[in-house]
RODO-2510 file (C-alpha; in nm, 4 decimals, decimal comma):
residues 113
     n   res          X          Y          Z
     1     x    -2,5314     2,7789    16,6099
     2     x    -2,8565     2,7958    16,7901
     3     x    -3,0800     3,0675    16,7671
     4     x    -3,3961     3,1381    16,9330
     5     x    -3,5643     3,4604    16,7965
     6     x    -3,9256     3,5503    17,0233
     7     x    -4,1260     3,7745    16,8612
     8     x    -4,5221     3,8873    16,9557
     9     x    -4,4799     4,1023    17,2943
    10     x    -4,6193     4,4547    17,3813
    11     x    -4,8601     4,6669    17,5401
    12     x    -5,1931     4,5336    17,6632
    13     x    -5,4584     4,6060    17,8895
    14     x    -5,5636     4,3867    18,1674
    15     x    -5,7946     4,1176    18,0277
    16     x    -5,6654     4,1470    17,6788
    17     x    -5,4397     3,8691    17,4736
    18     x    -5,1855     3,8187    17,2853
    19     x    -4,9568     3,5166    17,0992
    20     x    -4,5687     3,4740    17,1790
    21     x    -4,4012     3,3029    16,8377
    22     x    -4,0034     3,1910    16,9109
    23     x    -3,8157     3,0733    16,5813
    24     x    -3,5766     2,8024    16,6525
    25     x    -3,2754     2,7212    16,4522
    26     x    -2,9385     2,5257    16,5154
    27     x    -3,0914     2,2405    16,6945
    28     x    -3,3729     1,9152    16,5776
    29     x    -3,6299     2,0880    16,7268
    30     x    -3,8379     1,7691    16,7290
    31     x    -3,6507     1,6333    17,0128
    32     x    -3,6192     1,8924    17,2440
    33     x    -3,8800     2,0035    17,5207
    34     x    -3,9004     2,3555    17,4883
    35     x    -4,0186     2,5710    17,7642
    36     x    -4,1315     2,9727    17,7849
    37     x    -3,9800     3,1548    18,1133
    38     x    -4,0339     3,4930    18,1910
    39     x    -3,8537     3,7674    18,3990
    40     x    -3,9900     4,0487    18,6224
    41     x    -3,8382     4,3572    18,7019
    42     x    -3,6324     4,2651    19,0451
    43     x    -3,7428     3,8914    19,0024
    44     x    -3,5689     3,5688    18,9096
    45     x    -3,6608     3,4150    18,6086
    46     x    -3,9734     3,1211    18,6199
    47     x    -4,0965     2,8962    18,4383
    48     x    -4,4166     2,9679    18,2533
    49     x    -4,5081     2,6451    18,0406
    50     x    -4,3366     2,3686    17,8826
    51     x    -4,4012     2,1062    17,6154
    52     x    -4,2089     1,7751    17,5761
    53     x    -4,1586     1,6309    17,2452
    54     x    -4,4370     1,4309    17,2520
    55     x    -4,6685     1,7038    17,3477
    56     x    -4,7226     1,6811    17,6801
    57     x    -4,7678     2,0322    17,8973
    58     x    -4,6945     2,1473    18,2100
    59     x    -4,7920     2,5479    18,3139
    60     x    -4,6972     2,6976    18,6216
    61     x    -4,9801     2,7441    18,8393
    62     x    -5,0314     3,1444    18,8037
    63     x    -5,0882     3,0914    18,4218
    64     x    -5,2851     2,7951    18,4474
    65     x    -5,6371     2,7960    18,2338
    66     x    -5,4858     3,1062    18,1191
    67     x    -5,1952     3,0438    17,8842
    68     x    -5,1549     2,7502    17,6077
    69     x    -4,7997     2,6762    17,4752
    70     x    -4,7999     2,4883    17,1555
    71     x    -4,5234     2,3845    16,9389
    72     x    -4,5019     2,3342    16,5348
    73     x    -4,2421     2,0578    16,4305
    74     x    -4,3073     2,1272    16,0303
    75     x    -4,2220     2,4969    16,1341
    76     x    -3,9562     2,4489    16,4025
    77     x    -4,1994     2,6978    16,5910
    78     x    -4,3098     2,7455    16,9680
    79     x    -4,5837     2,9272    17,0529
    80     x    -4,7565     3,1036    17,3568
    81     x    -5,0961     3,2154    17,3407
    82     x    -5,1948     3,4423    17,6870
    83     x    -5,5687     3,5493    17,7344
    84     x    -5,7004     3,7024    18,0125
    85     x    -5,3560     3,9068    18,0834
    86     x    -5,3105     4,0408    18,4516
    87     x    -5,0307     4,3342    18,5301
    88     x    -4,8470     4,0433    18,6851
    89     x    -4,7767     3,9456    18,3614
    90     x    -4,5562     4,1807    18,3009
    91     x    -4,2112     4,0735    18,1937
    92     x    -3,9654     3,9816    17,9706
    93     x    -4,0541     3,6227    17,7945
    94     x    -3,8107     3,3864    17,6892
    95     x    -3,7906     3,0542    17,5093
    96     x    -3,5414     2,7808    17,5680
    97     x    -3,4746     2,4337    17,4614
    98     x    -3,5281     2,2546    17,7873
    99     x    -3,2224     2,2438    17,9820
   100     x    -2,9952     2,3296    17,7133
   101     x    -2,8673     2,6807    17,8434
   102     x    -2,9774     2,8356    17,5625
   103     x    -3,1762     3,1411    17,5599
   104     x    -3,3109     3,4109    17,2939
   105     x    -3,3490     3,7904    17,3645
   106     x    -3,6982     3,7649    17,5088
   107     x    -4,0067     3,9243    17,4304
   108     x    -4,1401     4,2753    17,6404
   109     x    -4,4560     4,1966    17,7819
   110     x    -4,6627     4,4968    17,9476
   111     x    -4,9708     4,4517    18,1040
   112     x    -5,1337     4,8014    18,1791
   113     x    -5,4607     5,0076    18,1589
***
């Protein structure tokens, strides 16, 4: 079955980075999109950034210049590296094949002093 395992969350203070890692399993990860969403206290979920097969990437705007989403094929990997983290951050992360309805347990980010 699939499974989508992200890992690389926690506590950080404004300013400060850190690197999202999702496993992926149960699906050729090669020919999927994969995206990152996240989820706010009280908010929907969004999109954050996406990557097509081929590499292209799309970021919403409030992340743009800000985040980079990457993917490894050899590793079946997706990756989200975050500098310059705001409070607004804050929030449960999530990867997903690309409309697939699959989801993992997501990743507690906290953006704090």
């Amino acid at each position: 079955q699939v499974q989508l395992v992200e890992s690389g969350g926690g506590l950080v203070q404004p300013g400060g980075s850190l690197r999202l890692s999702c496993t992926v399993s149960g699906i050729t990860f090669r020919f999927y999109g994969m995206g990152w969403y996240r989820q706010a206290p009280g908010k929907q979920r969004e999109m954050v950034a996406s990557i097509t097969s081929g590499g292209t990437t799309n970021y919403a705007d409030s992340v743009q210049g800000r985040f980079t989403i990457s993917r490894d094929n050899a590793k079946n990997m997706l990756y989200l590296q975050m500098n310059s983290l705001k409070p607004e951050d804050t929030a449960v992360y999530y990867c997903t094949p690309l409309q697939s309805g699959y989801w993992g347990q997501g990743t507690q980010v906290t953006v704090s002093s």
